[in-house]
KOLFIGU-861359 format. One line per 2 residues: number of its first residue (from 1); for each residue x, y, z of N, C-alpha, C. Coordinates in steps of 0.05 Angstrom, whole numbers, always signed. Layout:
BEGIN
NUM	X Y Z X Y Z X Y Z | ...;
END
This chain:
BEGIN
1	-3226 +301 -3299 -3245 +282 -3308 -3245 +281 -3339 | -3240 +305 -3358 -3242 +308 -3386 -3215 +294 -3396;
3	-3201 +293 -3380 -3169 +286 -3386 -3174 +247 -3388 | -3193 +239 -3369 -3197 +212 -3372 -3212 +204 -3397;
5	-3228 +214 -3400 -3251 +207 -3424 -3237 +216 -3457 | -3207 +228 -3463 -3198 +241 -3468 -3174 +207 -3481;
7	-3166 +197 -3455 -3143 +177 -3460 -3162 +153 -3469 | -3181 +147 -3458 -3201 +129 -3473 -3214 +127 -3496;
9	-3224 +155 -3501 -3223 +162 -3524 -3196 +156 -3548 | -3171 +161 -3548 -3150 +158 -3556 -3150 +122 -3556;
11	-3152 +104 -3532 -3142 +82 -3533 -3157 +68 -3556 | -3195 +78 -3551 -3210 +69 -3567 -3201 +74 -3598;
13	-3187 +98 -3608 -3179 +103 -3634 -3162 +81 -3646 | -3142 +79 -3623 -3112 +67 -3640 -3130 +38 -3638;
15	-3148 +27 -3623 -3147 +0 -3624 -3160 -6 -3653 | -3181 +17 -3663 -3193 +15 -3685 -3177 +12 -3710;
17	-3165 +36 -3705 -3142 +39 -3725 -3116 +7 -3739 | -3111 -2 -3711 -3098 -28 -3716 -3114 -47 -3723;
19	-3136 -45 -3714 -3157 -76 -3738 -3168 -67 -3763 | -3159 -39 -3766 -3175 -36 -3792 -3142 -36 -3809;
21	-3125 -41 -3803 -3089 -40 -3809 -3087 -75 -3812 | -3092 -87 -3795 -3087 -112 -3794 -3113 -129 -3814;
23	-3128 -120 -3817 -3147 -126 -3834 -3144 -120 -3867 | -3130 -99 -3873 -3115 -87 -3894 -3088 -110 -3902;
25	-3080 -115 -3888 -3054 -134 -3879 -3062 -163 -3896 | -3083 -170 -3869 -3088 -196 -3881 -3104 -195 -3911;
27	-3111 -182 -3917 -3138 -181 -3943 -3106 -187 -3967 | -3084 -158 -3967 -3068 -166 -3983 -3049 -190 -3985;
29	-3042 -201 -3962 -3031 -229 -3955 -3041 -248 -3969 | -3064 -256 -3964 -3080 -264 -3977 -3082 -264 -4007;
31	-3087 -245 -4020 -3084 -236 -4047 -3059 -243 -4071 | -3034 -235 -4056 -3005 -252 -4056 -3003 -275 -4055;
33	-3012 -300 -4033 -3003 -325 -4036 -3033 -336 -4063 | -3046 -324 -4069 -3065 -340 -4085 -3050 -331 -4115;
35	-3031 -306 -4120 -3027 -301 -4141 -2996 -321 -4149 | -2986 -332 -4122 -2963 -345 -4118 -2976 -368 -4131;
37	-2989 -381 -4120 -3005 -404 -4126 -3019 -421 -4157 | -3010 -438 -4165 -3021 -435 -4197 -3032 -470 -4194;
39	-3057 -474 -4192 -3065 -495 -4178 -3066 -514 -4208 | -3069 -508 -4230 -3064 -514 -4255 -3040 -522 -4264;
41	-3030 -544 -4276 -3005 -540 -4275 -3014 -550 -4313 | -2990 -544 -4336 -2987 -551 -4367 -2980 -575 -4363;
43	-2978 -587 -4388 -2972 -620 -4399 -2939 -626 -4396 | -2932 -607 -4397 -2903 -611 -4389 -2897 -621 -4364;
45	-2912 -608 -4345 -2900 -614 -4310 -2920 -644 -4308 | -2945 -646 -4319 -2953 -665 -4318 -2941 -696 -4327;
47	-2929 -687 -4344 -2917 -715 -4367 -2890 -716 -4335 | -2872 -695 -4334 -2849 -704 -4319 -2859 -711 -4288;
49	-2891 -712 -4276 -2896 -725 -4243 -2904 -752 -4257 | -2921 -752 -4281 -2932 -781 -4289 -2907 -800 -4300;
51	-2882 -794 -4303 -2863 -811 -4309 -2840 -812 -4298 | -2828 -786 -4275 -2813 -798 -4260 -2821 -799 -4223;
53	-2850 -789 -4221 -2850 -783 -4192 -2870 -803 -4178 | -2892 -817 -4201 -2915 -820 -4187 -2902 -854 -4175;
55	-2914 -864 -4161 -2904 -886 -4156 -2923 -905 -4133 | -2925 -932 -4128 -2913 -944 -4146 -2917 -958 -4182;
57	-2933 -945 -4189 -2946 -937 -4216 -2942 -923 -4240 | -2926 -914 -4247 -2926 -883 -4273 -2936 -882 -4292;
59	-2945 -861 -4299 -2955 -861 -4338 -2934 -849 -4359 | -2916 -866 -4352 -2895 -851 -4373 -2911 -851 -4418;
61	-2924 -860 -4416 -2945 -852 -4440 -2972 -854 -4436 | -2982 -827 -4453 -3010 -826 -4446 -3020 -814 -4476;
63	-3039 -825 -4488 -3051 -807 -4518 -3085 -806 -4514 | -3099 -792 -4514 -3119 -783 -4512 -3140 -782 -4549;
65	-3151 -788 -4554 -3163 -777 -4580 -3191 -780 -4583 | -3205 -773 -4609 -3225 -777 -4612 -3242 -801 -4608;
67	-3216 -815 -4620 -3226 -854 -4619 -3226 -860 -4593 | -3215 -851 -4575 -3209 -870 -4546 -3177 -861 -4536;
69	-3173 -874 -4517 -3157 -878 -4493 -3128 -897 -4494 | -3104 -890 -4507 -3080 -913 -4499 -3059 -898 -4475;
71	-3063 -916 -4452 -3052 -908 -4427 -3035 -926 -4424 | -3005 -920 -4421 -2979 -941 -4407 -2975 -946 -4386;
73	-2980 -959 -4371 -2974 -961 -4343 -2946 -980 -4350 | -2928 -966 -4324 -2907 -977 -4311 -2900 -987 -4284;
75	-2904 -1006 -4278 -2892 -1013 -4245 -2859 -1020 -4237 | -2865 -990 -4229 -2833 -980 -4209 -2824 -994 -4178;
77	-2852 -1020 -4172 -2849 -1036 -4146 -2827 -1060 -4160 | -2818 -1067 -4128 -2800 -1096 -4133 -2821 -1122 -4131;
79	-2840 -1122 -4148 -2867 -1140 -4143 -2892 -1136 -4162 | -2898 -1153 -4173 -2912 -1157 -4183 -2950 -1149 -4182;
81	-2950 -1122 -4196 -2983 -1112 -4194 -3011 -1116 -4218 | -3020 -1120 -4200 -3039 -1119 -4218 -3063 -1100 -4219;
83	-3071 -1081 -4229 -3086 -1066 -4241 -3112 -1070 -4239 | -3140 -1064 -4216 -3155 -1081 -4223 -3174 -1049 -4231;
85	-3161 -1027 -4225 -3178 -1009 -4233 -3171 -979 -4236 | -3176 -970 -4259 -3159 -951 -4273 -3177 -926 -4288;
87	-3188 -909 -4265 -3204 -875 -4270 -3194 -858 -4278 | -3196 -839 -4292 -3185 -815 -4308 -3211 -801 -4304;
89	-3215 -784 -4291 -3235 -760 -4284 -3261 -773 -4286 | -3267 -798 -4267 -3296 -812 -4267 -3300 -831 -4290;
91	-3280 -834 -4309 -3283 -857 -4329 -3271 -872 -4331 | -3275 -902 -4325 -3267 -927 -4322 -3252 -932 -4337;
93	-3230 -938 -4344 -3202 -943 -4368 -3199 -976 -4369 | -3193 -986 -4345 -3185 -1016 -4328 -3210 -1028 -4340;
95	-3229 -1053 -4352 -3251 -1068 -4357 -3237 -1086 -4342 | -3216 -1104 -4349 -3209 -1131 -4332 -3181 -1118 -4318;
97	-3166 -1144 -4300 -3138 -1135 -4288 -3115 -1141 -4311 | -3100 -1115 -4307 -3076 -1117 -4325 -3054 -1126 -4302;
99	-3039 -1144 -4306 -3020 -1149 -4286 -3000 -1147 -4305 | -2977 -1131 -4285 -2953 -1115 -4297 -2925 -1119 -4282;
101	-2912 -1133 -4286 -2879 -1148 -4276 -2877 -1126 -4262 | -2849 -1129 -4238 -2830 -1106 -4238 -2819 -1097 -4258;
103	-2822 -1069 -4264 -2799 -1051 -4281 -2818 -1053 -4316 | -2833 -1075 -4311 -2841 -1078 -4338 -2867 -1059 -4340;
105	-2880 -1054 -4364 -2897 -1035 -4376 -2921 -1051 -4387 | -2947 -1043 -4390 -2978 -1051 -4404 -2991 -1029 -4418;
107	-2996 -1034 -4436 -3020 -1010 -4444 -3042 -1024 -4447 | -3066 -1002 -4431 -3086 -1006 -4433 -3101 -989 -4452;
109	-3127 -992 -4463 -3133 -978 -4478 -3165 -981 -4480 | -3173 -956 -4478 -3212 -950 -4476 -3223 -939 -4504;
111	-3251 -935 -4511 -3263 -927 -4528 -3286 -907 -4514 | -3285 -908 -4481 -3301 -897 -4467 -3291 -864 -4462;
113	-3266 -858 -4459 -3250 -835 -4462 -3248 -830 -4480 | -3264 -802 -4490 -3255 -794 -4512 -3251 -757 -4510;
115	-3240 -747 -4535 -3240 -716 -4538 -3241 -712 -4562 | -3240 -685 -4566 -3248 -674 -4593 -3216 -666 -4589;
117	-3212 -668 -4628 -3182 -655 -4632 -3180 -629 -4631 | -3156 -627 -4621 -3144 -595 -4616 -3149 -596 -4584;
119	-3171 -602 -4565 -3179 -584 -4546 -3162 -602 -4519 | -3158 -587 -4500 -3144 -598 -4479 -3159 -612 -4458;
121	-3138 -619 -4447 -3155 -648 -4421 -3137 -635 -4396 | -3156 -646 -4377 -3142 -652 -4355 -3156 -659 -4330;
123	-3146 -697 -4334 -3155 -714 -4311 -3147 -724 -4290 | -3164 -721 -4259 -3154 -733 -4240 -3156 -767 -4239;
125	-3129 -781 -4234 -3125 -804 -4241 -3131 -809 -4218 | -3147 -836 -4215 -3153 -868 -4190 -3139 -894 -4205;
127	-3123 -900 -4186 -3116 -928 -4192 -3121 -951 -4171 | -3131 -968 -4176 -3138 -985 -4143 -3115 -1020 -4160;
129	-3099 -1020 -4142 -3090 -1052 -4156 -3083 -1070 -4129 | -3072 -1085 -4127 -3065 -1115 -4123 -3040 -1119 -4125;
131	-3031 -1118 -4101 -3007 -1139 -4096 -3005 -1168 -4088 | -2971 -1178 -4083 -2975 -1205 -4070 -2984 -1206 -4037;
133	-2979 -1189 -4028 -2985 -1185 -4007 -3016 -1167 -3995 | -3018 -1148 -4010 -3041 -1127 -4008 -3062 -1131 -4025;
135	-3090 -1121 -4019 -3111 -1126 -4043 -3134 -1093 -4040 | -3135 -1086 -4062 -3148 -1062 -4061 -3146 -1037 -4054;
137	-3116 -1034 -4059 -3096 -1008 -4051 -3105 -988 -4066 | -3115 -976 -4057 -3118 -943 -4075 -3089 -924 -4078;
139	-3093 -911 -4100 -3073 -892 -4113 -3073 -872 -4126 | -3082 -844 -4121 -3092 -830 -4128 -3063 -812 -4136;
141	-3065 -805 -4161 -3039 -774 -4165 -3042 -746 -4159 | -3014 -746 -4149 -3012 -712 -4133 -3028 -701 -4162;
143	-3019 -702 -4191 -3024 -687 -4198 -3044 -691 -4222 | -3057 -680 -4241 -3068 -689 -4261 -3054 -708 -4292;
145	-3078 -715 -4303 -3065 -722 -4324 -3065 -701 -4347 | -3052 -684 -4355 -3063 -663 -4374 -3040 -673 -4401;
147	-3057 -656 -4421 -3042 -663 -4445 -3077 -647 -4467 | -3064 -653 -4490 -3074 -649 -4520 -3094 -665 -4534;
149	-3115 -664 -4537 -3130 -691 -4553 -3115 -690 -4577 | -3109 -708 -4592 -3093 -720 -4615 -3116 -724 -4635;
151	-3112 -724 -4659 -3125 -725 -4683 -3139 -747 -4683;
END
């Protein structure tokens, strides 16, 4: 009878033993993919998604300053867009529609965006535009707009 209460005893151990193992396990797993992870990305990876990846839209120029906002938009469609609305981290850039050829480029430009020199940015971009076909297409970027306020 001691011999039973004995293996149960034992089964009860190892089962403990392996969730307090597997719990050890996952805590460091865990720990690893967040240190893998750099959810931030610099102005460099930003400038190269905003000018060769984002689409069909890119910011292949962007300047930030004290005074305001000059943003380039490019349309990389075979068609003709128009721009009816253009957010940088909750602030309106777009006032009227910029309509922008295939392949061809616009700058728009705000006084509502601004920064202090020296200090860094980094905005999640909304674009909502207009095609010949489509009306009120949203466009949001994988990634931010980051960069430098300028003098």
């Amino acid at each position: 009878m001691n011999c039973m209460k004995e293996k149960g005893q034992g089964t009860l151990e190892y089962l403990i033993l392996l969730s307090v193992i597997l719990i050890i396990a996952f805590v460091v797993a865990t720990q690893v993919l967040k240190l893998g992870s750099n959810p931030q990305i610099n102005e460099e990876q930003s400038r190269i998604y905003w000018t060769t990846q984002a689409t069909p839209i890119s910011i292949p120029e962007y300047s930030i300053t004290s005074s305001g906002a000059q943003i380039v938009l490019q349309n990389n469609s075979n068609q003709v867009i128009t721009v009816t609305d253009l957010n940088l981290g909750g602030t309106l850039i777009v006032s009227s529609p910029a309509s922008i050829n295939p392949g061809s480029k616009q700058t728009v430009s705000s006084t509502s965006l601004k920064c202090t020199a020296g200090s860094s940015f980094s905005y999640k971009v909304r674009i909502t535009y207009n095609t010949e076909s489509l009306t009120n297409v949203p466009f949001e970027g994988r990634e931010n707009l980051v960069g430098n306020c300028a003098a």
